[in-house]
N, C-alpha and C positions, 0 to 999 in steps of 0.2 A: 194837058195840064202839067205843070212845073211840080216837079217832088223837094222836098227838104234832105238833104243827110243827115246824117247822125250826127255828124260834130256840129251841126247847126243848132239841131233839139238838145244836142248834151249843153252848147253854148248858154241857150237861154231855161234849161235846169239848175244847170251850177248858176245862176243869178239866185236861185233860193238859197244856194248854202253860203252862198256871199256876202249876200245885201241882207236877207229875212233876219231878224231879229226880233219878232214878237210876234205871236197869235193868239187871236181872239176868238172866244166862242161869242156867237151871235143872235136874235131874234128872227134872223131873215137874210138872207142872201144879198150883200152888202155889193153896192159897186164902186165906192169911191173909199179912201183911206180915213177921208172924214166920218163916213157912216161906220168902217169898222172898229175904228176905236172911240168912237165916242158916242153917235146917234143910235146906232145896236147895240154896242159892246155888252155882254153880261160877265164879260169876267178875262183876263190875259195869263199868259206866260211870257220869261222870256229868254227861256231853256228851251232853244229851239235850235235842230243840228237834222242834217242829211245824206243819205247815202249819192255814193258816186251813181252817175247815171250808168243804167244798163237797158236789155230791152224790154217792152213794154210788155205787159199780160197777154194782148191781141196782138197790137201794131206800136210800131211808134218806139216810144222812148218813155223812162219813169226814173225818177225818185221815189228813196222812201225816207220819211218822214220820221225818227228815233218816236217813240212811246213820250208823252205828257201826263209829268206825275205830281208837278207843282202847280199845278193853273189856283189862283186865285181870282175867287167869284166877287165880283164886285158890284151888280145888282139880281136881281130876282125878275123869274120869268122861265120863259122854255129856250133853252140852247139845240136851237134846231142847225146850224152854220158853223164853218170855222173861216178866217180872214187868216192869211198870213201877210204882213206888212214889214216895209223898209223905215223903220221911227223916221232917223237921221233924215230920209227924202221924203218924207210923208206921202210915201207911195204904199199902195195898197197891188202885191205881189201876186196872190191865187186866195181864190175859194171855195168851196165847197159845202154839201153835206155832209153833217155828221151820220156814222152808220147807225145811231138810235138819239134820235131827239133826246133830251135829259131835262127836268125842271132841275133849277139852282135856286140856293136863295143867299144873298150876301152875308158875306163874310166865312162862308164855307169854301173847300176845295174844289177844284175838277180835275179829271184825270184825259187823257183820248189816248185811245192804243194808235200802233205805232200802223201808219198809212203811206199812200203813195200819192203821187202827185205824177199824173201822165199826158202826154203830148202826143193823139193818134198819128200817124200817118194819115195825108190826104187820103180823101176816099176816090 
């Protein structure tokens, strides 16, 4: 089996701190940029910044993701997801769960502490 290096996973990390400029909390684990900003979206920021890649918890390679202290909620429901997305390319970058589902209801805040975004080593 073929392995990746480092500077390969750090390459397509720093695509977060590059290109990402806006995350979404979500209803459901989104797979397209259409679904995260607009058919789940419950709410954006667009105060979004990353740390330099280093190495991963287990394996691999990781960002972390600054602390979200301005999200505005912009419908009502359960924020179970986050979408991180490229506006400019209407591409849809990483996602995830959230470590505690939260109900929102529009026109209130959200917040998400500050996370990581990781790329195992093959197994």
């Amino acid at each position: 089996m073929a392995t990746i290096s480092d500077y390969v996973l750090d390459a397509a990390l720093t695509k977060l701190d590059t290109e990402a400029d806006r995350i979404d909390i979500t209803s459901q684990e989104v797979t397209t940029y259409t679904e995260a900003t607009s058919t789940y979206t419950l709410g954006n920021s667009t105060s979004l910044s990353f740390g330099a890649p280093q190495d991963g918890d287990t394996s691999g390679r990781k960002v972390t993701a600054a602390a979200i202290t301005d999200g505005v909620v912009t419908g009502s429901g359960s924020a179970t997801h986050f979408a991180i997305v490229d506006v400019s390319a209407s591409r849809l970058l990483a996602t995830g769960s959230l470590t505690t589902p939260q109900s929102v209801t529009s026109g209130n805040s959200f917040t998400i502490a500050a996370f990581d975004v990781e790329i195992p080593d093959p197994a």
